[in-house]
C-alpha positions as CSV (number, residue, x, y, z in Angstrom):
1,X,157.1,31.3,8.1
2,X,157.1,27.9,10.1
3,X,158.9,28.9,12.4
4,X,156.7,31.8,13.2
5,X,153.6,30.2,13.7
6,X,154.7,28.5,17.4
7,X,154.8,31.7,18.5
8,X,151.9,33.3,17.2
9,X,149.8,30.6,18.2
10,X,151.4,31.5,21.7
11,X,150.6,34.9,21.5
12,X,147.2,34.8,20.3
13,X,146.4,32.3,22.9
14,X,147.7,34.6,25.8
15,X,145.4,36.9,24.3
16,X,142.7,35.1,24.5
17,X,143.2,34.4,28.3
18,X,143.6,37.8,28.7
19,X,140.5,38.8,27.6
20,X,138.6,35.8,29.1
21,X,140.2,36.8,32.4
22,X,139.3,40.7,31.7
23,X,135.6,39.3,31.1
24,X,135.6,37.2,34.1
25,X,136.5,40.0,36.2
26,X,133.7,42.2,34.8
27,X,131.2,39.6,35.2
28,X,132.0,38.6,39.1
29,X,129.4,39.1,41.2
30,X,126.5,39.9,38.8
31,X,122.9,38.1,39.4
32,X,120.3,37.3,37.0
33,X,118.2,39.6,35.1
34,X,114.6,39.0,35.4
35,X,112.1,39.8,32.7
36,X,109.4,40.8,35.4
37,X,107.7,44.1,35.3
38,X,108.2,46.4,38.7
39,X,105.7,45.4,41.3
40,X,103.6,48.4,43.1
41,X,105.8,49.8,45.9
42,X,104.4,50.6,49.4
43,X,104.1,53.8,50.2
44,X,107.0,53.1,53.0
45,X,109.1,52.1,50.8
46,X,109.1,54.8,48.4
47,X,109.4,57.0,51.6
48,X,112.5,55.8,52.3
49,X,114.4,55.5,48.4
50,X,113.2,59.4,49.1
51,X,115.5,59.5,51.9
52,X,118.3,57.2,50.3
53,X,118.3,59.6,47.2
54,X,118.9,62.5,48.9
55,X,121.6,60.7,51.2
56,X,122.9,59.4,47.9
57,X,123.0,63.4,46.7
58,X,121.4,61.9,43.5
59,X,119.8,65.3,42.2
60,X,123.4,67.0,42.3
61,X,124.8,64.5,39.3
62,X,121.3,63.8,37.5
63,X,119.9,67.7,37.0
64,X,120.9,70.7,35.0
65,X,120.5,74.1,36.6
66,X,116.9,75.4,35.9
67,X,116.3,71.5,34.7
68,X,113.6,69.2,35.4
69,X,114.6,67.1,38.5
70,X,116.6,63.8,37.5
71,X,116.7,64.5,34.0
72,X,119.7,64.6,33.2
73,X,122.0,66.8,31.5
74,X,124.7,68.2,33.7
75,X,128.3,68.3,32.4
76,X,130.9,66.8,34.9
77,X,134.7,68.0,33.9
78,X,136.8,65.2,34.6
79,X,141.0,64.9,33.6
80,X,139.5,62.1,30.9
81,X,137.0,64.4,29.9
82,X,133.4,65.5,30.2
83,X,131.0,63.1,31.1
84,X,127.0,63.9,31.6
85,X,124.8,62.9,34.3
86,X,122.3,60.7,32.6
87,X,118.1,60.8,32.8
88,X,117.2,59.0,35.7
89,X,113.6,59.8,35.8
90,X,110.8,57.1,35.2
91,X,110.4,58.1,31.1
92,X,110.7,54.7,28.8
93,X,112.4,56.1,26.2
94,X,115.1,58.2,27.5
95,X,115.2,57.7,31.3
96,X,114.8,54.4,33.6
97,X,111.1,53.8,32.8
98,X,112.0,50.5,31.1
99,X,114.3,49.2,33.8
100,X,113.7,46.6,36.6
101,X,114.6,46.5,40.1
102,X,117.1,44.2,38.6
103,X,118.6,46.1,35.7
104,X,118.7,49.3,38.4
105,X,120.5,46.9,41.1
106,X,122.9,45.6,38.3
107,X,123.7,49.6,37.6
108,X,124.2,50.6,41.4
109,X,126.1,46.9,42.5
110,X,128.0,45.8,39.1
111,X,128.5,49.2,37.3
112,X,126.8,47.9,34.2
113,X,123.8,49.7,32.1
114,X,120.6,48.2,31.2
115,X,121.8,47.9,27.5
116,X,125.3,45.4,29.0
117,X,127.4,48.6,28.7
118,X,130.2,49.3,31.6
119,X,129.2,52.7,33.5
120,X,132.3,55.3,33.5
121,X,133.1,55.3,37.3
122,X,132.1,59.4,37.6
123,X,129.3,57.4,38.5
124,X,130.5,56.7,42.1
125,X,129.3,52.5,41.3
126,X,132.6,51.8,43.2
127,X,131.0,53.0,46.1
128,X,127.1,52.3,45.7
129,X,128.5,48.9,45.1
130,X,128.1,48.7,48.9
131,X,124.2,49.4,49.4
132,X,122.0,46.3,50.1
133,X,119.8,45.0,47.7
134,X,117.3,46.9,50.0
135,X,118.2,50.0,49.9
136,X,118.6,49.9,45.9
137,X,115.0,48.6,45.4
138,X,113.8,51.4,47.2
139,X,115.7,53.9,46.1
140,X,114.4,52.4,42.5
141,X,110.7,52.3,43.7
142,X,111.2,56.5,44.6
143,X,112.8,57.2,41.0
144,X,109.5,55.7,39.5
145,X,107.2,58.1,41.4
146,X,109.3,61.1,39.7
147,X,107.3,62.6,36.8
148,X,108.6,61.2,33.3
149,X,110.7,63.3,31.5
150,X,111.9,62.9,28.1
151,X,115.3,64.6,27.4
152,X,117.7,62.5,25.2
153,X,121.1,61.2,27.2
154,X,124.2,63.4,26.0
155,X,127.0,61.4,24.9
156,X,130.2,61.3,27.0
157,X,132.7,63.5,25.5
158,X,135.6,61.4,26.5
159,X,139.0,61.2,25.4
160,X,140.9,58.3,23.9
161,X,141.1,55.6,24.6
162,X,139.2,56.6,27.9
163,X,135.9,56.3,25.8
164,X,136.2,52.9,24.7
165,X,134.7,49.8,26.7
166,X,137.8,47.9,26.7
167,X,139.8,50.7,28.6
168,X,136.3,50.4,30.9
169,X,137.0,46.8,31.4
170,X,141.1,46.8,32.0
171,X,140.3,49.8,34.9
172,X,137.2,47.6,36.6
173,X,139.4,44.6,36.6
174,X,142.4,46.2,38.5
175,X,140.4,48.8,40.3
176,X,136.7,47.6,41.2
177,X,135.3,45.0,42.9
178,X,131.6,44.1,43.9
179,X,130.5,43.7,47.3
180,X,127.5,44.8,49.5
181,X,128.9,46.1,53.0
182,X,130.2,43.3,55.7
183,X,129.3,44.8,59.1
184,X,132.2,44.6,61.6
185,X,130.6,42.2,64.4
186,X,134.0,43.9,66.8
187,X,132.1,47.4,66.3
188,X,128.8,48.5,67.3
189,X,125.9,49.2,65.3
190,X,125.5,52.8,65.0
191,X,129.4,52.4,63.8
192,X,128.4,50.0,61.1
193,X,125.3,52.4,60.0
194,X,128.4,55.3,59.5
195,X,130.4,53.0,57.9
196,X,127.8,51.8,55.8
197,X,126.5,55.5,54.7
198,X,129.8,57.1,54.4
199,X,131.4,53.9,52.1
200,X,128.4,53.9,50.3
201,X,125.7,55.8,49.3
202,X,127.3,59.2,50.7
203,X,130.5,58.0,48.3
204,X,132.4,60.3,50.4
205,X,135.9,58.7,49.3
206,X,134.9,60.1,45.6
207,X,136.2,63.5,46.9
208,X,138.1,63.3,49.8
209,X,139.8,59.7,48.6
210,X,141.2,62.0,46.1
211,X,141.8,60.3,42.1
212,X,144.4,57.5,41.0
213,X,146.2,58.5,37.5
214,X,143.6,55.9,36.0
215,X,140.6,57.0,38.0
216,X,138.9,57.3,41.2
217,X,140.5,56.1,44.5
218,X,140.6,53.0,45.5
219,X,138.4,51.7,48.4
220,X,135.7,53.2,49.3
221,X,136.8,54.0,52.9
222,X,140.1,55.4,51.4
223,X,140.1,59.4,52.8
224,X,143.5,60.7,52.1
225,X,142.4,63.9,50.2
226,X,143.0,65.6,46.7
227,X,142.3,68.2,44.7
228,X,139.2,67.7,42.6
229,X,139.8,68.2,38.7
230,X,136.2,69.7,38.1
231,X,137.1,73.1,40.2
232,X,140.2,72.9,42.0
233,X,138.9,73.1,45.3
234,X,140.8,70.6,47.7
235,X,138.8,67.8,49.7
236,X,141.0,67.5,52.5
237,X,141.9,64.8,53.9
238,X,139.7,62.7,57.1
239,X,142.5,61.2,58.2
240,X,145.1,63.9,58.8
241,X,145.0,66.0,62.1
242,X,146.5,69.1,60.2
243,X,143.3,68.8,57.5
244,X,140.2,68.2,58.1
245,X,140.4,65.1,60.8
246,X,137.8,65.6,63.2
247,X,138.5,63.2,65.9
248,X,139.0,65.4,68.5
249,X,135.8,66.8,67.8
250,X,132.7,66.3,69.8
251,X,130.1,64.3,67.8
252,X,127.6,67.1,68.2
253,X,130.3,69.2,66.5
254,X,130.6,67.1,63.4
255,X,126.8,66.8,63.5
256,X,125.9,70.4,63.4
257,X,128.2,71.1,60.4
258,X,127.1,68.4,58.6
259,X,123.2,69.6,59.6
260,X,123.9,73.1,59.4
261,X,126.8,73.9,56.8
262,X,128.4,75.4,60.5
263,X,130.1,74.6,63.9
264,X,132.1,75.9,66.4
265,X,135.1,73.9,64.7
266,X,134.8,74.6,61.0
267,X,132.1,75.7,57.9
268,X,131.7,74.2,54.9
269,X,132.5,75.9,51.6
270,X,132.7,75.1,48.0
271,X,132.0,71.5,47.1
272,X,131.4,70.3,51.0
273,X,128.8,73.4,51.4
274,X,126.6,71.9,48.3
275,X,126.5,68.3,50.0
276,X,125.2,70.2,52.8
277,X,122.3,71.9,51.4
278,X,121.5,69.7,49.3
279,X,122.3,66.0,50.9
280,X,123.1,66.0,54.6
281,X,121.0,68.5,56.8
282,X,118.0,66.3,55.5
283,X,119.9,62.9,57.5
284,X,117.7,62.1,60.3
285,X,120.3,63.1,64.0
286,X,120.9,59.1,63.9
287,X,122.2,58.8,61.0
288,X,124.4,61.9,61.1
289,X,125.4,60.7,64.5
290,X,126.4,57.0,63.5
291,X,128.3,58.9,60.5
292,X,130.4,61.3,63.1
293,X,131.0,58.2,65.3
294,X,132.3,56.0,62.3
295,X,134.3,59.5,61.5
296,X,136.3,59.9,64.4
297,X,137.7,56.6,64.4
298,X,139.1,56.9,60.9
299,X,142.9,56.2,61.8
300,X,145.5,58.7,61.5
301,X,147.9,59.3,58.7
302,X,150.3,61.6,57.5
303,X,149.5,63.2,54.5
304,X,149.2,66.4,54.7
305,X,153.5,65.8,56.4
306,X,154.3,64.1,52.8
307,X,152.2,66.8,50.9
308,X,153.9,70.2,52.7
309,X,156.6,71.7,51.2
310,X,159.8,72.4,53.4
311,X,158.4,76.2,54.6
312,X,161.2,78.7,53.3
313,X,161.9,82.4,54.7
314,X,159.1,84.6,53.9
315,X,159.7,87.7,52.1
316,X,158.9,90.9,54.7
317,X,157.7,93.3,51.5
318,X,155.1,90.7,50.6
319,X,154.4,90.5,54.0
320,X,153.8,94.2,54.7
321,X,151.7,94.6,51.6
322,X,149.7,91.3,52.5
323,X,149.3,93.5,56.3
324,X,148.1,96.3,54.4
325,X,145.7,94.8,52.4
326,X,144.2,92.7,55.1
327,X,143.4,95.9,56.8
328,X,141.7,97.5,54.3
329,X,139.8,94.4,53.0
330,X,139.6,91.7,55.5
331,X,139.8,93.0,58.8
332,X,136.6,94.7,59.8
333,X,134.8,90.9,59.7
334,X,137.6,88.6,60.5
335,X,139.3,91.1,63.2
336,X,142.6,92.8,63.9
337,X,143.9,89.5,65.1
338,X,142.1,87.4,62.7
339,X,139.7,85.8,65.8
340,X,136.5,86.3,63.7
341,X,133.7,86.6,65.0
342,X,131.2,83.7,66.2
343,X,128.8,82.6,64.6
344,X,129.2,85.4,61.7
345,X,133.4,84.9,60.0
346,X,135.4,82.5,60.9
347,X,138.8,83.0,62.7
348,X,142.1,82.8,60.7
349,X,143.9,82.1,63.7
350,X,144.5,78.3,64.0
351,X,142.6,78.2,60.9
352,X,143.4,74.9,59.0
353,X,141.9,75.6,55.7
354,X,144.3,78.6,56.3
355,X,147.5,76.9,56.6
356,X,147.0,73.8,55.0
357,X,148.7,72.4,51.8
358,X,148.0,72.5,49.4
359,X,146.8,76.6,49.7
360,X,144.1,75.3,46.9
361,X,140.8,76.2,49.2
362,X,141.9,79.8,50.5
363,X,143.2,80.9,47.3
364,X,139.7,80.0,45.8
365,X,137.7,81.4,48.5
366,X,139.6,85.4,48.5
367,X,139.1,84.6,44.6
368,X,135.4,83.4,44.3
369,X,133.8,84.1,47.9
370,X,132.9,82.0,50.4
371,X,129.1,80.7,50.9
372,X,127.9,78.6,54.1
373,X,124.8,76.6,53.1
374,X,121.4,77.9,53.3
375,X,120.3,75.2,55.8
376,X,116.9,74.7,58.1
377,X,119.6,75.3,61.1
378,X,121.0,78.3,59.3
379,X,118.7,79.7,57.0
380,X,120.5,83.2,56.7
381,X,124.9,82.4,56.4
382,X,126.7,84.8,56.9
383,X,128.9,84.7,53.2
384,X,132.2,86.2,52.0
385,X,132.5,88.4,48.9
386,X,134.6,87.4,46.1
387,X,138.1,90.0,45.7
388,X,138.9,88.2,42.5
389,X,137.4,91.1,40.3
390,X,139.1,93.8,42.3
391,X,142.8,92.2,43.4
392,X,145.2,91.2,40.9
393,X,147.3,87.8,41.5
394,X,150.2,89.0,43.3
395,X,147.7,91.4,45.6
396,X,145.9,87.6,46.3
397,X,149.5,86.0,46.8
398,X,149.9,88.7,49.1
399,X,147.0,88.7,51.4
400,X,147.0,85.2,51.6
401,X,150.6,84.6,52.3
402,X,150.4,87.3,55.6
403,X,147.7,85.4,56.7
404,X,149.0,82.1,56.6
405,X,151.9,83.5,58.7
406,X,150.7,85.7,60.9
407,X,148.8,85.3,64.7
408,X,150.8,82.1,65.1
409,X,150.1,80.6,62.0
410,X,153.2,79.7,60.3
411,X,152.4,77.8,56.8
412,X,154.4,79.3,53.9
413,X,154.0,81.5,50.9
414,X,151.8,81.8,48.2
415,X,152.8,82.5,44.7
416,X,151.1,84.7,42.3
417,X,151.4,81.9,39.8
418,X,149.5,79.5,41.9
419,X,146.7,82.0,42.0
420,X,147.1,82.3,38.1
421,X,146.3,78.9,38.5
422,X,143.2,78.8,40.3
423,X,141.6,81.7,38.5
């Protein structure tokens, strides 16, 4: 038994520094919580948390469909999962009405709830960690204006031991760190403002950075891509030439889709085409202009090389049937030689949602349609119908796999089973 103790003293005191270093880490960076009530915002200020919130894309989390505005409510699949977006409107008993600036900043910068509790990173605090102290009061002094609500928080329904604070605290330490946004003095201003919006409150990485196995990427610049667990549409990657880099685009090229949901070198669909309508055609031209310029200066990589698979012979009968289809379904809008038509379908030519792996994004669209954005600079999109109700897998392998092979494209296959998949 003696001879024991040594050693368990040992271990429970490596213990203890573990958890004093895992509390350290969780508590770096945090200020003060003040006990003073909100002060009355100016009306400018309240404009702009307006403008941060829907920069932010705040309502998309924080509202049920045919819900009250902020309230809460919406389920968020996750591979952990199902988390709920929580009430955010200015109610004392179930939303933020008994907040502070303080307890709101503490939320956005350090991931912590009013109550002490760690936030599950769904809520992209990894990258609102970067707003100014600023930014958050106003974006706080906006959510006050809202109409109370009062509509109970749903509980997380989390696996475990994903649902447990400790886990919480063991990811934060090894994945998060606080930090409000350092300018780079080498770059110019408008860059900075790009940086600042795209690292931040647009929490762009939270899609296109693509998820660790623990979590969310890390960095908050980080653009590599990946598939997104809630509905298998893939955010491509902003860094790759064959995806979606865009810089050898004009900047009034990445402007107009991010304004209009459409541009002469790509539309946005699925995921991207809500961000659209409901975040980014409201950016004043400044804003979307210092987020293209910080955009195409993201520096190349190759991901999309160490995600393709080596591109095998291609069956001709698949091919033929894919021809045949494509001719009955697909060709009066996107053309005999898949050129589209502008301003109405996009080409499949050249098409890099087309040929890009993985074939996640046009498996999905033939499946479930694709919508543009109902935007102020396109009010009336053009849309594709879904063909997921009227072709069976191996006829949605088929069409696909002609067209990512056909009219110079040269990409590969597609399995039935992977459309199994996406269904």
């Amino acid at each position: 038994m003696k001879r024991w103790l040594p050693h368990a003293v040992l271990l429970a005191v490596c213990a203890l520094a573990v958890i004093a270093l895992l509390a350290a880490l969780n508590l770096r960076d945090e200020s003060p919580i003040g006990d003073a009530r909100p002060s009355a915002a100016s009306a400018e200020q309240v404009q702009r948390g307006a403008y941060l919130a829907r920069a932010g894309n705040c309502l998309a989390c924080h509202t049920i469909r045919g819900g009250a505005p902020y309230a809460g409510g919406r389920a968020i699949e996750t591979p952990f999962g199902t988390v709920h977006g929580s009430n955010i409107t200015p109610d004392a008993k179930t939303g933020i009405g008994s907040w502070s600036a303080d307890h709101f900043w503490r939320a956005m910068h350090n991931g912590r709830s009013k109550d002490g509790r760690l936030l599950v990173p769904a809520f992209p605090y990894p990258n609102f960690t970067l707003i100014t102290r600023e930014d958050s009061d106003a974006l706080f002094a906006y959510l006050r204006t809202l109409p109370a609500v009062e509509r109970p928080n749903r509980e997380h329904a989390l696996r475990f031991p994903y649902s447990t604070q400790a886990a919480l605290a063991v990811w934060r330490a090894l994945y998060f760190r606080p930090g409000v946004y350092e300018a780079d003095r080498a770059r110019s201003g408008e860059w900075n403002r790009g940086a600042y919006l795209v690292g931040g409150l647009g929490h762009c990485s939270a899609c296109h950075g693509g998820p660790t196995v623990f979590g969310p990427a890390r960095g908050s610049l980080e653009m590599s891509g990946g598939v997104s667990p809630i509905d298998k549409w893939y955010a491509p990657s902003l860094t790759s030439r064959a995806e979606a880099s865009v810089a050898d685009w004009e900047t009034g090229q990445i402007v107009e889709l991010l304004q209009t949901g459409v541009s002469a070198r790509g539309s946005a669909l699925g995921p991207m085409a809500e961000v659209v309508y409901r975040s980014t055609q409201f950016l004043s031209d400044a804003d979307l202009r210092a987020m293209a310029g910080f955009l195409k200066t993201l520096p190349p990589s190759s991901a999309a090389v160490q995600r393709s698979a080596p591109i095998g012979a291609v069956d001709p009968e698949i091919l033929e049937r894919g021809r045949t289809l494509y001719r009955k379904a697909c060709e009066d809008c996107h053309g005999p030689r898949g050129e589209g038509a502008r301003g109405a379908y996009p080409a499949l030519a050249g098409n890099r949602t087309v040929v890009m792996n993985p074939p996640s994004n046009v498996i999905r669209a033939v499946l479930s349609g694709g919508f543009l954005p109902a935007t102020r600079g396109n009010p009336r999109p053009w849309g594709m119908p879904p063909f997921g109700h009227v072709l069976d897998d191996a006829e949605v392998a088929a069409v696909i796999t002609f067209i990512r092979n056909e009219w110079g494209n040269s990409a590969g296959g597609v399995s039935s089973v992977e459309v199994q998949r996406m269904r």
